[in-house]
N, C-alpha and C positions, 0 to 999 in steps of 0.2 A: 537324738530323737528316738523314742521308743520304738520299737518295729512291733506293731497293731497282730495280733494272734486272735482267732475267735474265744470265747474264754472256755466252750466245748471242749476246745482241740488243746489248748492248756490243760483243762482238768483231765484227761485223759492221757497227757504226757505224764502227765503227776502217776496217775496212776501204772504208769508201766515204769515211773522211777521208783514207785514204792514196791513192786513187784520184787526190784533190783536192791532195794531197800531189806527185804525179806529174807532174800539170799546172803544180805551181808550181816544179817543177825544172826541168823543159825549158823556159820561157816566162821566166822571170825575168831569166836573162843575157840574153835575148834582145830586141834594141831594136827588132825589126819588129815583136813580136804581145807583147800583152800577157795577164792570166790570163784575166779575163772576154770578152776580142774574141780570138778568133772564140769562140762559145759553145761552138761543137759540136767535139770533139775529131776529128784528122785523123790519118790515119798518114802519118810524117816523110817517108818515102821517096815516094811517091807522092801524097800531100795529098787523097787521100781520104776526105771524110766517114765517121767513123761511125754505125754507128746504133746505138741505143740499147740493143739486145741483145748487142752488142760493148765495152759501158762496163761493163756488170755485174764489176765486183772479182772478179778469181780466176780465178773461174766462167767468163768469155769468154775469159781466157788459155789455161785448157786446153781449150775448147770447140775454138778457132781453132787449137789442138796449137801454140801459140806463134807462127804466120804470118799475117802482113796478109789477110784476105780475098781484097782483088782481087789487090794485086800479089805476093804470096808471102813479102814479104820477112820474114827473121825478128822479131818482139818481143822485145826487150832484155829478160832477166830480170828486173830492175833492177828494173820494174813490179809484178810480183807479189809480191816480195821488201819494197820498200818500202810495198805494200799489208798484208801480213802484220806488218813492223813496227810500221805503226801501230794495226794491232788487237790484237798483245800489250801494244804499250803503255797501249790506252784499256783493257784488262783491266785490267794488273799496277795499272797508278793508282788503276782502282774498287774491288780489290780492299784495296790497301794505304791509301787515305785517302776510301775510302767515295765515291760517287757525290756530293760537295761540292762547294763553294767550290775549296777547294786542289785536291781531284781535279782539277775543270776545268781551274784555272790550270795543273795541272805537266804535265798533259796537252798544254794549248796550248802549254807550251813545248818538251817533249818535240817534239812534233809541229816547231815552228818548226827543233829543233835537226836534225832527219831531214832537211828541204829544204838548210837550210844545210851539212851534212855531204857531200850529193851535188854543190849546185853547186861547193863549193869542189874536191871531189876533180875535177871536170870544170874547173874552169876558173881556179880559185886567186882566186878573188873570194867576197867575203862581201857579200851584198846588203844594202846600208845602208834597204831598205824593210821587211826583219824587223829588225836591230839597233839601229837608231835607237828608230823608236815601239816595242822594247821594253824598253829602258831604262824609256823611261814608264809604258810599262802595268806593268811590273816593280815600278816605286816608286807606283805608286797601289797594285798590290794588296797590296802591305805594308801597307798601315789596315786589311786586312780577313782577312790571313790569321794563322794562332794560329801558324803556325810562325816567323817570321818579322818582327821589329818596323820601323817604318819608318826608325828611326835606323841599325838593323843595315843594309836595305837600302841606306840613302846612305852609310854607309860602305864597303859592299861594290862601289857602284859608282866612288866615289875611289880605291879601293886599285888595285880592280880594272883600272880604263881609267886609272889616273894611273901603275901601275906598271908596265905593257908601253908605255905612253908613255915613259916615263923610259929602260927598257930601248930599246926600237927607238931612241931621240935616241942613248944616251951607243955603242949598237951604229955607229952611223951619225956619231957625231965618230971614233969612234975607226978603224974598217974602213973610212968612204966608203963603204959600201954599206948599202941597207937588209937588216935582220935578221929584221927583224917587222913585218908589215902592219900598217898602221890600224885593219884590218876587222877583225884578232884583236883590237886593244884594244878597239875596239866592240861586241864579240862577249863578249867578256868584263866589261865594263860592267854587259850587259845580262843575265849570268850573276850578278853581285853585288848586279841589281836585284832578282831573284829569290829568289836565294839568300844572300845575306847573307856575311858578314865570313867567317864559316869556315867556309862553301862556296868563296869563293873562294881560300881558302889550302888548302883541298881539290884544289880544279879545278886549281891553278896546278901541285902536287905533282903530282899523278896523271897530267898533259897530259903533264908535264916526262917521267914515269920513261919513258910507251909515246912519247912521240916521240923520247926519245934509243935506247930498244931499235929501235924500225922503220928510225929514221936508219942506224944499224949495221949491222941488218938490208938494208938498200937497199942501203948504199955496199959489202956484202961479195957480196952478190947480181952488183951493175954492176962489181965492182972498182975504184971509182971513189972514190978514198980524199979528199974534198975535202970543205972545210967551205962549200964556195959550193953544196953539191948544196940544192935548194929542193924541201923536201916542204911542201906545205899542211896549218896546223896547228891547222885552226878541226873538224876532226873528230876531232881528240885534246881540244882543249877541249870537244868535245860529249860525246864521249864520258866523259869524268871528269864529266862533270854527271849524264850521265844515271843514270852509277853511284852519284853524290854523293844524288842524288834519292830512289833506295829503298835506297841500303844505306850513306848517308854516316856519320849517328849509329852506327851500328851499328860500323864500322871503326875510325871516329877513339876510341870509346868502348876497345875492343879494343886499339887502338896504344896510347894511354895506358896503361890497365892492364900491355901490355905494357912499358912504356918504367918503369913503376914494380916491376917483378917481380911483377908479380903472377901 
């Protein structure tokens, strides 16, 4: 039975997980500070403690009109923006699979896929301390979630991390250069642990169409007509997941019927 939350008091969790969300963008490329040391969150520019009326989600961004206290500097949008994401997200989840089991799960992955989308656009690295252990927790909560069986999930992570592996090798006998990162087979792995067989022939279709439209998109933008241009492509597989997550059955149900005349 779901356990009933006001959807308020949900959106506003959401938002002090995106807060926590924030802290593990900036910190995780990062090899001098980790998430939990230093406790107390600083601003980049000037490394000024805050205090604790300045952490409040949202409410302190427009409180502070978006500027550091002491030193003026501006606050990165980025902040509020991914604060807000993850409070439509811990919404749209309670709303779509009930304050549950799977709620939690798809939330925590949503959630995982939001850090990962930001460090990769900053820095083309997918951090192997969310991709890794989630493969794992991905194929354990398959014994517990009704969407999802546990052989569909070890499937989903074979196809998944063994066929961007195949891809990036035969990319790299044949070009000498790499195609495809690591961190996206592992990233996707841990998409198939999740999400099973046909999510990931979801995620893999849906990545493909929006990163060859944005590739386009760039190289018509830069006029830089070259197949070596390197966009990061671990937020076009977040993003097919996340669309795969509340509106996957529903699509793939639809493209069938389509592809039969119906």
């Amino acid at each position: 039975m779901a356990l009933f939350l006001p959807d308020i008091l949900i959106f506003f969790i959401g938002l002090c997980i995106g807060s926590f969300l924030n802290v593990c963008i900036y910190r995780l490329p990062r090899e001098n500070i980790s998430v939990n040391h230093p406790k107390r969150s600083m601003c980049p520019q000037c490394s000024t403690q805050l205090h604790y009326w300045e952490n409040i989600p949202l409410i302190s961004y427009v409180f502070l009109m978006g500027k550091c206290r002491t030193c003026k500097s501006p606050i990165p949008i980025r902040y509020p923006v991914v604060e807000l994401i993850s409070a439509f997200f811990a919404l749209a989840t309670s709303l779509k699979y009930g304050w549950t089991f799977s709620g939690l799960i798809y939330y925590m992955l949503l959630s995982s896929l939001v850090v990962i989308t930001f460090v990769d656009l900053d820095y083309q690295i997918i951090p192997n301390i969310i991709s890794l252990p989630g493969i794992v927790l991905g194929f354990l909560a398959s014994f517990f979630l009704p969407e999802i069986s546990y052989t569909d999930s070890l499937m989903g992570i074979l196809v998944g991390g063994g066929l961007f592996y195949s891809i990036a090798y035969i990319f790299m006998v044949i070009r000498g250069i790499e195609g495809m990162g690591m961190g996206d087979m592992k990233l996707l792995a841990m998409l198939g642990a999740f999400l099973g067989l046909k999510g990931v022939v979801f995620i893999i279709f849906i990545s493909s169409v929006l990163g060859t439209i944005t590739g386009i998109m760039v190289m018509v933008h830069t006029r830089s007509f070259s197949f070596k241009l390197k966009i990061p492509y671990g937020p076009f597989l977040s993003i097919a997941a996340m669309v795969y997550i509340f509106w996957g059955k529903f699509l793939i149900f639809h493209y069938v019927m389509w592809l039969k005349g119906y």
